[in-house]
N, C-alpha and C positions, 0 to 999 in steps of 0.2 A: 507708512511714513506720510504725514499730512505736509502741504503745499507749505505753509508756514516753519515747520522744522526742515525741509529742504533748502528750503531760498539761505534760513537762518547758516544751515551749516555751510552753503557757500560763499556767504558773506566771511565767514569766518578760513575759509580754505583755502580760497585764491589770494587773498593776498599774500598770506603763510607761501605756499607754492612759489610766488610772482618773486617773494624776497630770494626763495631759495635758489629760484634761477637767475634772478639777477646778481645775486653774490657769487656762485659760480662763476658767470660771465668775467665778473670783476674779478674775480681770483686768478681765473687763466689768463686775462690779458695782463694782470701781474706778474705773474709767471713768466710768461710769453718775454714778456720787455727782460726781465731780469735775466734770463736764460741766454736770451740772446748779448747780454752784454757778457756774461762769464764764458761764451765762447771765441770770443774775442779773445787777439794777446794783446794788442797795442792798447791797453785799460787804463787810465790814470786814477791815481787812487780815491780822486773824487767820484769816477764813475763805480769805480768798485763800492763803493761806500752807497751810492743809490741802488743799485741793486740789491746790496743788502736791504737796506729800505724797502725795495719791493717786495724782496724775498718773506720781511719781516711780517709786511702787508696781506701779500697772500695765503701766510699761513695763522695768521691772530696770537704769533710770538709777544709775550707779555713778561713782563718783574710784577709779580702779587707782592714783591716784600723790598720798599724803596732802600733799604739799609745794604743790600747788594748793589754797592756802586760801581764793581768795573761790568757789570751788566747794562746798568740804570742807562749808560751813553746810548747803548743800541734801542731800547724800547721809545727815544725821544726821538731816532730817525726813523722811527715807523710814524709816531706823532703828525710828521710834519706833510704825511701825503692825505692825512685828515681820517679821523674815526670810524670805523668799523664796528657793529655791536654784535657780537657773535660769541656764545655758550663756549668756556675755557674751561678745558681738562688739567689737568696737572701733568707734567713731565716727568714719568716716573726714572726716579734716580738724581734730580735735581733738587733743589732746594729751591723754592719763590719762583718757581719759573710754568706758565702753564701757554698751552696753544689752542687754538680752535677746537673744538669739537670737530667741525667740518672744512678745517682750513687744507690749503692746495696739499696733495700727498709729495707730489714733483717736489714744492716747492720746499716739504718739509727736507727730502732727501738734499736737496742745494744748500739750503740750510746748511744741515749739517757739513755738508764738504766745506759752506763757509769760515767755518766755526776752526774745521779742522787743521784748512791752508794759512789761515791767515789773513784770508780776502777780506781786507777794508776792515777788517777786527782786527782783535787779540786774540790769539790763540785761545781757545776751549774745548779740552779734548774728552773732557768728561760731557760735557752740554752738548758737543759734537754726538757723543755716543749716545746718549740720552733723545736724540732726534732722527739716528740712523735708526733705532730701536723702533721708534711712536711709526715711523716711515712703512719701515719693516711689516709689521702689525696692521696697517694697514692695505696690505697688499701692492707694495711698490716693489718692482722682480730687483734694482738695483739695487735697492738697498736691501735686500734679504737677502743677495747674494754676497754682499757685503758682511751683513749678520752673522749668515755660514760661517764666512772665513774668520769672524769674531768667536762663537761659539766656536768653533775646531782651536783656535791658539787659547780660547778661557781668559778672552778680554772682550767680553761679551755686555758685560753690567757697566754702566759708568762710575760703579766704586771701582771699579780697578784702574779710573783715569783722574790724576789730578789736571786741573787749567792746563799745564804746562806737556802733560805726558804722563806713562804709563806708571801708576803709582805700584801697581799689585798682579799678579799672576794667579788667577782662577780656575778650577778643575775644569779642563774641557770639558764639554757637552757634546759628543758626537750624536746624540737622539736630534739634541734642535739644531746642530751644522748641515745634517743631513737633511733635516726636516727646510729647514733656510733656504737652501741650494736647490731641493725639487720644486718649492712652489716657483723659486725664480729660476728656473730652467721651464717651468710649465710656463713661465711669462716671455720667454724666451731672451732668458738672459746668457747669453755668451760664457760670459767666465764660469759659471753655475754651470752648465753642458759640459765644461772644461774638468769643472772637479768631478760630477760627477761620471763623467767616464771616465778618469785615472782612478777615481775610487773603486768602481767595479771590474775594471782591467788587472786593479792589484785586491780586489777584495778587502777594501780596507773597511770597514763598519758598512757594509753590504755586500752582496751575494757577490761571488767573483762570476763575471760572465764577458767572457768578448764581444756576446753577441749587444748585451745591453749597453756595453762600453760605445761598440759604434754605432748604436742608434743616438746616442749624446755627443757623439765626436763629428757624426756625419753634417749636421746642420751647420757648425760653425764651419766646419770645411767649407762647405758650398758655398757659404758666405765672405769666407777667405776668396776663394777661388774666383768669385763673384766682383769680389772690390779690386782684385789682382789686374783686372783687363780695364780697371779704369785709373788715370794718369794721375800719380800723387794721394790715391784713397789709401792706401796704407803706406808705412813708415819705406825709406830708400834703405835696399837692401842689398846686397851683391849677389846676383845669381849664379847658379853653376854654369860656366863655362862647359859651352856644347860641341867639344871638337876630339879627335883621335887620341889626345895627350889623356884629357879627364877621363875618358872611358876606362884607362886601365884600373885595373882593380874592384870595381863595381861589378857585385852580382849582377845577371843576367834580371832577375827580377826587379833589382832596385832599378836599373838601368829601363826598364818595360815604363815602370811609375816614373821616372822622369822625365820620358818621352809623352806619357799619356798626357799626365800636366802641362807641360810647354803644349802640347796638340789643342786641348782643350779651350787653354786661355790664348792661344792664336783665333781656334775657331771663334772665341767672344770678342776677335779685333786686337788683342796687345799687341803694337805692334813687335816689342822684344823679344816678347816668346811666337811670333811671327819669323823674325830675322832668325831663333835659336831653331826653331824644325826648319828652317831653309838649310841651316848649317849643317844639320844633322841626314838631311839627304843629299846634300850636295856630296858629303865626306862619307857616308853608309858606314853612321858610328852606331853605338847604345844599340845593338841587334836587330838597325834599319838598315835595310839594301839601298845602295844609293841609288837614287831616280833623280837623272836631272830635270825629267821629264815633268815632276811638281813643283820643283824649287821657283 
């Protein structure tokens, strides 16, 4: 390689490179804004409406075909945060509608939840599917866990969705629900672990096995169990009452796993499953001796 054809090709490669990092940048800090306003609830429907703009921004959402006008509104509020030149695929299962080549994956998977809720648009539950798909494909574990749960019901394609809702019912595919669900359980998606350890608990289109069941059950546990010791991380629930009265009827066993749980998430500080094993020793219920001596 002579001194002149080196310098040449990195005259020619660093900028290539310098764009492609910098459009990143700019893509996640799209993202980034956008995401954090759809986590929001107090949203007014002008902020919803810019997010979408960001959303539309960071993933190079386009109309190739201006005669699709209840589209045309959304491609004008990506306009207006200024041009973007970036290589467009086509949206397979859409009509006139293409995105980035290398536009945000997040952002396509938002997208589509936008498309789907409502947020700041009109409803599009086919163009919704058509981006949960592109997402999918691209290795984003939510929306392939998503897909899964699409392929299993065979409303997988966005021909089976009109604007409004589910035009058609499609032969399941359990090959790509399952196939859906492992890459996004390998990504470590939650619901994806969920299906697939009741799929091989009941052997439904894979091997029946308990053992493999709770190697997919166990990680959301821990993570349950995990969020349980911290105040308000998951949804207000009623717990079981830990006194003389509720013990009756409960296996010896089931009664062992109730006590382990309340133990566990005291040891991680809750204070309520704290107060629930004080209860449980003070009274020497669920087939604990009572020790006042811990309480």
């Amino acid at each position: 390689m002579t001194p002149y054809f080196f310098y040449t090709l990195l005259y020619v490669l660093i900028p290539t490179i310098c764009f492609a990092s910098t459009l990143k940048e700019y893509q996640e800090l799209r993202f980034s804004d956008a995401y954090s306003i759809r986590l929001r609830t107090d949203v007014s429907l002008k902020e919803q409406q810019y997010a979408v703009e960001l959303l539309v921004h960071a993933t190079g959402f386009r109309i190739t075909q201006p005669h699709l006008k209840d589209l045309y509104r959304l491609q004008n509020l990506g306009k207006r945060l200024g041009p973007v030149k970036t290589q467009g695929v086509a949206l397979e299962g859409v009509e006139g509608v293409e995105v980035a080549e290398e536009g945000h994956v997040g952002g396509l998977r938002e997208l589509a939840k936008v498309f789907q809720e409502g947020y700041g648009v009109d409803l599009h539950f086919n163009l919704s599917a058509a981006l949960f798909s592109r997402a999918a494909q691209l290795g984003d574990s939510k929306a392939q866990a998503h897909m899964g749960q699409r392929h299993a019901l065979g409303l997988a394609s966005p021909r089976s969705w009109s604007p409004e809702g589910i035009r058609s019912f499609h032969q399941a595919d359990e090959e790509q629900a399952i196939l859906n669900y492992y890459f996004a359980a390998m990504g470590g998606n939650g619901m994806a672990r969920m299906a697939l350890g009741y799929r091989h608990l009941r052997g439904i289109g894979v091997p029946k096995s308990c053992w493999t069941a709770a190697t997919y059950y166990q990680p959301v546990a821990e993570k349950v169990a995990d969020l349980s010791t911290r105040p308000e991380a998951l949804p207000l629930i009623e717990r079981i009452r830990l006194h003389v009265q509720s013990a009756q009827g409960l296996q010896a066993d089931r009664q062992r796993e109730v006590v382990q749980y309340y133990q566990y998430s005291a040891d991680k500080g809750n204070v309520d499953a704290q107060t629930a094993v004080a209860q449980v020793l003070n009274f020497g219920t669920y087939g604990v001796q009572r020790d006042h001596a811990q309480v």
